[in-house]
N, CA, C and O atoms as a Tripos MOL2 file, in Angstrom:
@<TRIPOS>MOLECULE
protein
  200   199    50     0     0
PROTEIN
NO_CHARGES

@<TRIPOS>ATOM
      1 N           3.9550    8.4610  -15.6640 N.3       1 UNK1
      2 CA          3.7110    7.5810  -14.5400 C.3       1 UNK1
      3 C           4.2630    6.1940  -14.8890 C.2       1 UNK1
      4 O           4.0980    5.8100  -16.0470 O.2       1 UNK1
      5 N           4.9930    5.2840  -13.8910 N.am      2 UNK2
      6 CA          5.7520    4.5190  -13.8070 C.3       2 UNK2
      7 C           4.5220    3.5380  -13.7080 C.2       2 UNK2
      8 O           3.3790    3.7530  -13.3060 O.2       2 UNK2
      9 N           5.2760    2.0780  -14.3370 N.am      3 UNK3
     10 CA          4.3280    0.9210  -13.8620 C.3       3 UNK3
     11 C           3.7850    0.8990  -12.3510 C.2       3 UNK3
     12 O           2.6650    1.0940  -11.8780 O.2       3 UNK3
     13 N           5.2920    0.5170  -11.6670 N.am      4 UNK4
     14 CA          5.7160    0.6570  -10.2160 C.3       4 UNK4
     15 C           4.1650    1.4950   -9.5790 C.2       4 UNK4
     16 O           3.3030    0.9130   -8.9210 O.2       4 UNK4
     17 N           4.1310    2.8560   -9.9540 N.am      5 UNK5
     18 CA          3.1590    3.7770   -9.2760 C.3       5 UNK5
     19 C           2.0000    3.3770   -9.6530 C.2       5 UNK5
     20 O           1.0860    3.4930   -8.8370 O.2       5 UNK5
     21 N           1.7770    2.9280  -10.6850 N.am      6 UNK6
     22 CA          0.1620    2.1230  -10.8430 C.3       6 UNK6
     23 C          -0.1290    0.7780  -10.0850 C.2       6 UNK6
     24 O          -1.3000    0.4820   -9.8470 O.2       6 UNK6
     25 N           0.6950    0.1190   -9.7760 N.am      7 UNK7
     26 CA          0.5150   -1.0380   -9.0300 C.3       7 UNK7
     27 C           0.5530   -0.3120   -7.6670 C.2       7 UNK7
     28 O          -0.5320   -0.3610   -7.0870 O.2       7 UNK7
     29 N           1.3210    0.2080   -7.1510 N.am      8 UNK8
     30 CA          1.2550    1.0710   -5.9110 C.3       8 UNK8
     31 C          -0.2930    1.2910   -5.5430 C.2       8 UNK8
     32 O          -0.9980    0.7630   -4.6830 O.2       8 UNK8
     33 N          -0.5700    2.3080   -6.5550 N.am      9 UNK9
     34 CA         -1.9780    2.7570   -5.8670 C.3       9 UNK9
     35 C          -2.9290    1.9280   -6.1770 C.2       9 UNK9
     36 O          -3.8500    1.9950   -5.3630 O.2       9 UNK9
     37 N          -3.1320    1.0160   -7.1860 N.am     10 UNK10
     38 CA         -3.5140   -0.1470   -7.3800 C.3      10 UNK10
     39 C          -4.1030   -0.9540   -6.0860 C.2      10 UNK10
     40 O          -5.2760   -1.0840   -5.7360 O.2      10 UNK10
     41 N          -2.5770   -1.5880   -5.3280 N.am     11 UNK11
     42 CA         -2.7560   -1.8400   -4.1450 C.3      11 UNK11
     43 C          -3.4160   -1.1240   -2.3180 C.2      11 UNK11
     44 O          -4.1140   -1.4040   -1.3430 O.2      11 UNK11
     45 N          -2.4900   -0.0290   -2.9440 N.am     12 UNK12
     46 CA         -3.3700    1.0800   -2.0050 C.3      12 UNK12
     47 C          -4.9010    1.3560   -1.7990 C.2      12 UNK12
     48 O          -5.5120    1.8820   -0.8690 O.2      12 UNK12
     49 N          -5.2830    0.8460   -2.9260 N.am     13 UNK13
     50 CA         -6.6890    0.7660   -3.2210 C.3      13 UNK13
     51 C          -7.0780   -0.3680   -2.9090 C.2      13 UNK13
     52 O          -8.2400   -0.5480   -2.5470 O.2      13 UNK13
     53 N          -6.2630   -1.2750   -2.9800 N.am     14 UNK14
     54 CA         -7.4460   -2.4890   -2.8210 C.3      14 UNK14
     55 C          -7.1850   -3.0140   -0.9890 C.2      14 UNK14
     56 O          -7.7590   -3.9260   -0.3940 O.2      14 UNK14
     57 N          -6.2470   -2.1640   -0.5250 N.am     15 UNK15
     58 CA         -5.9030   -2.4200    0.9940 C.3      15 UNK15
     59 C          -7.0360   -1.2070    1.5220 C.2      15 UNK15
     60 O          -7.3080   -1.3200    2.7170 O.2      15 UNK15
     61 N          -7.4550   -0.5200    1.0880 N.am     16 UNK16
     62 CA         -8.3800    0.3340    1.8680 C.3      16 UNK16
     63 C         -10.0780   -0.3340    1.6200 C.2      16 UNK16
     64 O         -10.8160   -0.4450    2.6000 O.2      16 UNK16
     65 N         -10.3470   -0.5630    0.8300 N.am     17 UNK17
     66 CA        -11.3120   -1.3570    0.3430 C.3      17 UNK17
     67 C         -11.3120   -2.5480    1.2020 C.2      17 UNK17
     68 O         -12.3670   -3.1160    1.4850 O.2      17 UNK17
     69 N         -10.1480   -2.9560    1.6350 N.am     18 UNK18
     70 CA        -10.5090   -4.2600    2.6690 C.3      18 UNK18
     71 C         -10.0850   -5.6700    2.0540 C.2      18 UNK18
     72 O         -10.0790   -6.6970    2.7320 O.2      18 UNK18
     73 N          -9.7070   -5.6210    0.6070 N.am     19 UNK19
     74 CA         -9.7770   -7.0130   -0.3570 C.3      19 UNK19
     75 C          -7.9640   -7.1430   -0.2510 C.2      19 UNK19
     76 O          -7.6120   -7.9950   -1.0670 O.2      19 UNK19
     77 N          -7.2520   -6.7950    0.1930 N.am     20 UNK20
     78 CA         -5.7770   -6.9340    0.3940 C.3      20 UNK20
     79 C          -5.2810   -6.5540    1.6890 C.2      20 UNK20
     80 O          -5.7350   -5.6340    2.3710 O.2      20 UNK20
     81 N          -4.0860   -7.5010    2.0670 N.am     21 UNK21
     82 CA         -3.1900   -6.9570    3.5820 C.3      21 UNK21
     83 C          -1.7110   -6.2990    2.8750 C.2      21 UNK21
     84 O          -0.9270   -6.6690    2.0010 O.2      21 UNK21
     85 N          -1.8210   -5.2500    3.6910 N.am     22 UNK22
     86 CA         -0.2380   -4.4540    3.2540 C.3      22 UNK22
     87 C           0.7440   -5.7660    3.4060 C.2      22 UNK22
     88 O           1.5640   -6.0530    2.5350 O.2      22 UNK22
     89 N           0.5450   -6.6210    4.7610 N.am     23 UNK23
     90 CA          1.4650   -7.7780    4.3110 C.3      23 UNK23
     91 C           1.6400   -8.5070    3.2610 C.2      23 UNK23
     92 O           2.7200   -9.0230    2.9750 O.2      23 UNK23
     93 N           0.4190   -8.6320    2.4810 N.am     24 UNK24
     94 CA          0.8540   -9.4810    0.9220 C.3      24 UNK24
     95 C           1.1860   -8.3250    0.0520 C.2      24 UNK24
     96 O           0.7110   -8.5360   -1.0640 O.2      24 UNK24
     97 N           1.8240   -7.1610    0.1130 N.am     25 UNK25
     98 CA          1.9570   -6.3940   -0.8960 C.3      25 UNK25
     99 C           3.2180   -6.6240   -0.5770 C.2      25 UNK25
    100 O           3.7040   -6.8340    0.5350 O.2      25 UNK25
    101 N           4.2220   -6.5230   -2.6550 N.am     26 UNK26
    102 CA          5.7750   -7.1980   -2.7930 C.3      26 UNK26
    103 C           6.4710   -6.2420   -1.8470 C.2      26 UNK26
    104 O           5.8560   -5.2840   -1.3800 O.2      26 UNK26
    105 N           7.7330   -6.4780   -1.5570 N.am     27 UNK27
    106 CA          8.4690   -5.8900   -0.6390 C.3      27 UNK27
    107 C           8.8530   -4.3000   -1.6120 C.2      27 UNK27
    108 O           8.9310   -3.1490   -1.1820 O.2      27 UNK27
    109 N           9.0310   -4.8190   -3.0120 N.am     28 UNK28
    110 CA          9.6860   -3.7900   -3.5930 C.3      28 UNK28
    111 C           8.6480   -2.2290   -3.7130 C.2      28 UNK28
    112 O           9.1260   -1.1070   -3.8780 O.2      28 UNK28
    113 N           7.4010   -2.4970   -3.6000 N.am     29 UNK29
    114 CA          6.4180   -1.9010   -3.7560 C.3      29 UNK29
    115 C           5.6220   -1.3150   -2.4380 C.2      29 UNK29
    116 O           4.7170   -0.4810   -2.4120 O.2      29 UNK29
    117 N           6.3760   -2.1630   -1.1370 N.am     30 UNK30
    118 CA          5.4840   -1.3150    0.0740 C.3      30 UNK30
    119 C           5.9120   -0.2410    0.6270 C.2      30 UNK30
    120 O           4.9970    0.1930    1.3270 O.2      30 UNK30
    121 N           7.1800    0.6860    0.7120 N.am     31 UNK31
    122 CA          7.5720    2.2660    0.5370 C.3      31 UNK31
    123 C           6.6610    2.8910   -0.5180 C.2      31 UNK31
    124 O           6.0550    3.8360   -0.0140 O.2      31 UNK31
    125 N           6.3560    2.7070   -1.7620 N.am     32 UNK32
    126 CA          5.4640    3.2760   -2.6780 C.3      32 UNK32
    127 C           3.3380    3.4590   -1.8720 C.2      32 UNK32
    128 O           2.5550    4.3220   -1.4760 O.2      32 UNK32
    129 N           3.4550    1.4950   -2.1560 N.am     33 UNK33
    130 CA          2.0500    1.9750   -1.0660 C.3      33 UNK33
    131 C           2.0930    3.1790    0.5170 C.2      33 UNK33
    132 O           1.4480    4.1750    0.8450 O.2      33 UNK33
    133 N           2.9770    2.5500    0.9990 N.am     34 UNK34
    134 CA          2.6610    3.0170    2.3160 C.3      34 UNK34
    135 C           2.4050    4.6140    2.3940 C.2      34 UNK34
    136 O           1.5070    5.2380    2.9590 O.2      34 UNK34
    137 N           3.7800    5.1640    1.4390 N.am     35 UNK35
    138 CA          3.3400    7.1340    1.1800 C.3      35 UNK35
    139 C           2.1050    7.2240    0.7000 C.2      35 UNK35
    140 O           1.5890    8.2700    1.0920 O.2      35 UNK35
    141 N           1.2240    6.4320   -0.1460 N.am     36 UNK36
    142 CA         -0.2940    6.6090   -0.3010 C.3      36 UNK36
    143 C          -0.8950    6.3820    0.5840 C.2      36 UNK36
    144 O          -2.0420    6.8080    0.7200 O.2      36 UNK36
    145 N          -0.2930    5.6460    1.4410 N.am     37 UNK37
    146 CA         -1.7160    5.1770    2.7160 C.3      37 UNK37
    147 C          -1.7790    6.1690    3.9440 C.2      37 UNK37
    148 O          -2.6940    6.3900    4.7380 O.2      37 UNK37
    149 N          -0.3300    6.7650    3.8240 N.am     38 UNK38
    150 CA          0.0770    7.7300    4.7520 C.3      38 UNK38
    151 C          -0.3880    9.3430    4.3690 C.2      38 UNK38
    152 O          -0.5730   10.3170    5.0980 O.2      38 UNK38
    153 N          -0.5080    9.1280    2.5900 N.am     39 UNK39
    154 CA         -1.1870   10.4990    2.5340 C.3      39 UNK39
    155 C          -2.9450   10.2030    2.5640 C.2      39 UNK39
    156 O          -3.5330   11.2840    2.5470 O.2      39 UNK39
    157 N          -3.4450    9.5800    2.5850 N.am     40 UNK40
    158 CA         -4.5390    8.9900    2.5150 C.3      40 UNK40
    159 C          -5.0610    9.5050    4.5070 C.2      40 UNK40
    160 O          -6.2360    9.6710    4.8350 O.2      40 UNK40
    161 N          -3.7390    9.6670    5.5980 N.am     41 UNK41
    162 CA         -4.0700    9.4030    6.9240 C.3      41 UNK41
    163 C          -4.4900    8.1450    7.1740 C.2      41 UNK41
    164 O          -5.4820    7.8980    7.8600 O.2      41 UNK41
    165 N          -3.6860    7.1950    6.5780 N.am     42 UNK42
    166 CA         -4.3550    5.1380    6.6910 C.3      42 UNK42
    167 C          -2.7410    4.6080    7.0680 C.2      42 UNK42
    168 O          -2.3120    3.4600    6.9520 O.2      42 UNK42
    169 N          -2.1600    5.5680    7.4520 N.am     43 UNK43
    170 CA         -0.6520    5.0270    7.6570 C.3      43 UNK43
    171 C          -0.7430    4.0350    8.7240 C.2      43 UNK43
    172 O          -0.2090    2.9830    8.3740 O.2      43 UNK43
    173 N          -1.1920    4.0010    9.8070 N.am     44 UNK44
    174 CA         -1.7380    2.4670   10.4400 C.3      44 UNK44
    175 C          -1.6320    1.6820    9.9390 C.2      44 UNK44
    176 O          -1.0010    0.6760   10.2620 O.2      44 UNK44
    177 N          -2.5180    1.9860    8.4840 N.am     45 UNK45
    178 CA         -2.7790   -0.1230    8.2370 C.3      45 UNK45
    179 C          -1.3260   -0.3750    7.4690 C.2      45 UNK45
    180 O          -1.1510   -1.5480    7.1400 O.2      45 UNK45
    181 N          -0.5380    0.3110    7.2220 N.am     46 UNK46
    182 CA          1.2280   -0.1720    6.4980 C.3      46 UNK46
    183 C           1.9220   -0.2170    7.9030 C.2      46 UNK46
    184 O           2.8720    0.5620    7.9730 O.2      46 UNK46
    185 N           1.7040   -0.8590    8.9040 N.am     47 UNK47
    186 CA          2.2580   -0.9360   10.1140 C.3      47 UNK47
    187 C           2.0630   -2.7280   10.1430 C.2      47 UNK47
    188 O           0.9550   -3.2630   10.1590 O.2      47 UNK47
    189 N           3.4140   -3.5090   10.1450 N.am     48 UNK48
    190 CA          3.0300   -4.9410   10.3840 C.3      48 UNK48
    191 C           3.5540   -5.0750   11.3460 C.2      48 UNK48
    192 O           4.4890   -4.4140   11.7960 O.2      48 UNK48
    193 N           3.0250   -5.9410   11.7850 N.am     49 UNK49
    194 CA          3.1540   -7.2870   13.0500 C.3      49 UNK49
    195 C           4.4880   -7.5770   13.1970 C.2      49 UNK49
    196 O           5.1150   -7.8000   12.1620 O.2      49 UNK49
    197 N           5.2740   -7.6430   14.6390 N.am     50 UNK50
    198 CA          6.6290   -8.1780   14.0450 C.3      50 UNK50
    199 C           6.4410   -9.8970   14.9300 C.2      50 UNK50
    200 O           7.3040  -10.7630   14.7860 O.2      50 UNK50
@<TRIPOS>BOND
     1     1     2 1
     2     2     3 1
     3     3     4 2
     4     3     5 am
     5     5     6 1
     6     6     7 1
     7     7     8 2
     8     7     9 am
     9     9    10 1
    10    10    11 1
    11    11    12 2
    12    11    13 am
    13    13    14 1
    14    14    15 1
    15    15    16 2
    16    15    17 am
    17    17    18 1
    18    18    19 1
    19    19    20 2
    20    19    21 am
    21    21    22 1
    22    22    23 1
    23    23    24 2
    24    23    25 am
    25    25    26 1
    26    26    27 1
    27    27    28 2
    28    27    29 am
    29    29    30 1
    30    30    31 1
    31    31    32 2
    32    31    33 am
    33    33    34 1
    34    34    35 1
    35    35    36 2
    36    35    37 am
    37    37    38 1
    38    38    39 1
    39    39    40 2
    40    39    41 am
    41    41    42 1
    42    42    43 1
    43    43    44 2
    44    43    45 am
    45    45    46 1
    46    46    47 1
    47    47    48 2
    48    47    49 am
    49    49    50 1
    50    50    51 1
    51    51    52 2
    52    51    53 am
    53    53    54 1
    54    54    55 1
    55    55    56 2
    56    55    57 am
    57    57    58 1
    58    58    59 1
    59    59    60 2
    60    59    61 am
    61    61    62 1
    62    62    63 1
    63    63    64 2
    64    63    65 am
    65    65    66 1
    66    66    67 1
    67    67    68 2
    68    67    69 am
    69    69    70 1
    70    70    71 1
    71    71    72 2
    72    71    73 am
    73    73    74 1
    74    74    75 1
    75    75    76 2
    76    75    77 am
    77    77    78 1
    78    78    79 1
    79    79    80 2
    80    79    81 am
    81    81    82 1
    82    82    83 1
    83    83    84 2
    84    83    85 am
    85    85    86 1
    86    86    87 1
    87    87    88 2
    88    87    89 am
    89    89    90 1
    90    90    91 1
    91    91    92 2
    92    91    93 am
    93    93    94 1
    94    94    95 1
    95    95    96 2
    96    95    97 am
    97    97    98 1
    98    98    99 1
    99    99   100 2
   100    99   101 am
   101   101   102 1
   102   102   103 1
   103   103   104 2
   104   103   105 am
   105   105   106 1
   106   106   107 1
   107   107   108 2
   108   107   109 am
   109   109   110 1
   110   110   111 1
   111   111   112 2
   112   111   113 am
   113   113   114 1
   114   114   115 1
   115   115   116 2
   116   115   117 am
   117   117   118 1
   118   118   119 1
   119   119   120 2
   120   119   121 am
   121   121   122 1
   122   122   123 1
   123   123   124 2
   124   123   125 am
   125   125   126 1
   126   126   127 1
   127   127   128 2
   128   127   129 am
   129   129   130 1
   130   130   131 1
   131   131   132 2
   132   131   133 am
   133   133   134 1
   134   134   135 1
   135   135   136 2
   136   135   137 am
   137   137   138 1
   138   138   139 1
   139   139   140 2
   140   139   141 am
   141   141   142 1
   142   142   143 1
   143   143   144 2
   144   143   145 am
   145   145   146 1
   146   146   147 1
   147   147   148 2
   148   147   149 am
   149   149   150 1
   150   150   151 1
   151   151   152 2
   152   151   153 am
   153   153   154 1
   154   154   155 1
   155   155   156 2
   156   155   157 am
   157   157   158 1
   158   158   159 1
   159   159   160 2
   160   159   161 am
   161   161   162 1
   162   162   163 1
   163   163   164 2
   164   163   165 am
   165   165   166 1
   166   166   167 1
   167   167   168 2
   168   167   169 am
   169   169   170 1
   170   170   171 1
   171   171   172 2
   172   171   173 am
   173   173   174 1
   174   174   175 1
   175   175   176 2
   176   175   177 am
   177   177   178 1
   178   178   179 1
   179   179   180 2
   180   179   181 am
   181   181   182 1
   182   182   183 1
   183   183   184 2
   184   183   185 am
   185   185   186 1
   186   186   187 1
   187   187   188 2
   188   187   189 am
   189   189   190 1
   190   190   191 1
   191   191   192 2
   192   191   193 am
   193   193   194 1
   194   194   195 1
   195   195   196 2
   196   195   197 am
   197   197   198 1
   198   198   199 1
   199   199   200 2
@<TRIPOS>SUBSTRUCTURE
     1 UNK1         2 RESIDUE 1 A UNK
     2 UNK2         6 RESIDUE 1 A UNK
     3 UNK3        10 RESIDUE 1 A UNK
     4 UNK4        14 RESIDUE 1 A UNK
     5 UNK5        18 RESIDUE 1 A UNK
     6 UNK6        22 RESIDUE 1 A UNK
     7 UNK7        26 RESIDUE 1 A UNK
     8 UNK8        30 RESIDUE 1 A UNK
     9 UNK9        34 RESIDUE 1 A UNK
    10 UNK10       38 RESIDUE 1 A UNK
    11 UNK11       42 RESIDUE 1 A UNK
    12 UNK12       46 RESIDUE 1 A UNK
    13 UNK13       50 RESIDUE 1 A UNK
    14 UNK14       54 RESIDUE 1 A UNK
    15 UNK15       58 RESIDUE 1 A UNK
    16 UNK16       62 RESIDUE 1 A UNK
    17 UNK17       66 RESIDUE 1 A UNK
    18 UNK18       70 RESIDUE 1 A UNK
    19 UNK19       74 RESIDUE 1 A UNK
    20 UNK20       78 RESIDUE 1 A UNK
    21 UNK21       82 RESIDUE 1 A UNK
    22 UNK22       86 RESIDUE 1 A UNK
    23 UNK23       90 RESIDUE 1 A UNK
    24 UNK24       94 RESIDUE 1 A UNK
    25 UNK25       98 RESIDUE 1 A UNK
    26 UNK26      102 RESIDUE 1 A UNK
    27 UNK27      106 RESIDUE 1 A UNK
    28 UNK28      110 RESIDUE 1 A UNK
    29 UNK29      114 RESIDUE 1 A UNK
    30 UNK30      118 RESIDUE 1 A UNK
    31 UNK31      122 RESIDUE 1 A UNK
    32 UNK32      126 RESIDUE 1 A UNK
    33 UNK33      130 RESIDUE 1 A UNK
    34 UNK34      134 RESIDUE 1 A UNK
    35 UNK35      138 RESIDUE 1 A UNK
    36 UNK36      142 RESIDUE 1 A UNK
    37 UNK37      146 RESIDUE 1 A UNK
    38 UNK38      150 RESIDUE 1 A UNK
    39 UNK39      154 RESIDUE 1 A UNK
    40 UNK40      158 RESIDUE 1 A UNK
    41 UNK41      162 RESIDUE 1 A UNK
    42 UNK42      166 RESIDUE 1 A UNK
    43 UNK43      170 RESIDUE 1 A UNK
    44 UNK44      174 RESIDUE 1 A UNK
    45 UNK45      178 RESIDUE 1 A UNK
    46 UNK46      182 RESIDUE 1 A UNK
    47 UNK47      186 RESIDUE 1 A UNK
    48 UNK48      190 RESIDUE 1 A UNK
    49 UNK49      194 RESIDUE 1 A UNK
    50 UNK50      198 RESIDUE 1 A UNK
């Protein structure tokens, strides 16, 4: 397991929990979250505002 994938779910975790917005997660890292949030069925909340 890659750094990359620990910060991923890292974040994935702390955006479901409520303590982070997929918007402050780095650009390089929100394709990584979002397939967790999407396998999670939370693919909604990786949906931003344009």
């Amino acid at each position: 397991m890659e750094l990359s994938d620990v910060l991923a779910m890292l974040y994935a975790t702390y955006i479901i929990k409520g303590k982070w917005e997929y918007s402050n997660v780095p650009e390089m890292l929100k394709p990584q979250v979002k397939e967790i949030l999407e396998a999670e069925e939370l693919g909604h909340i990786a949906e931003e505002s344009a």
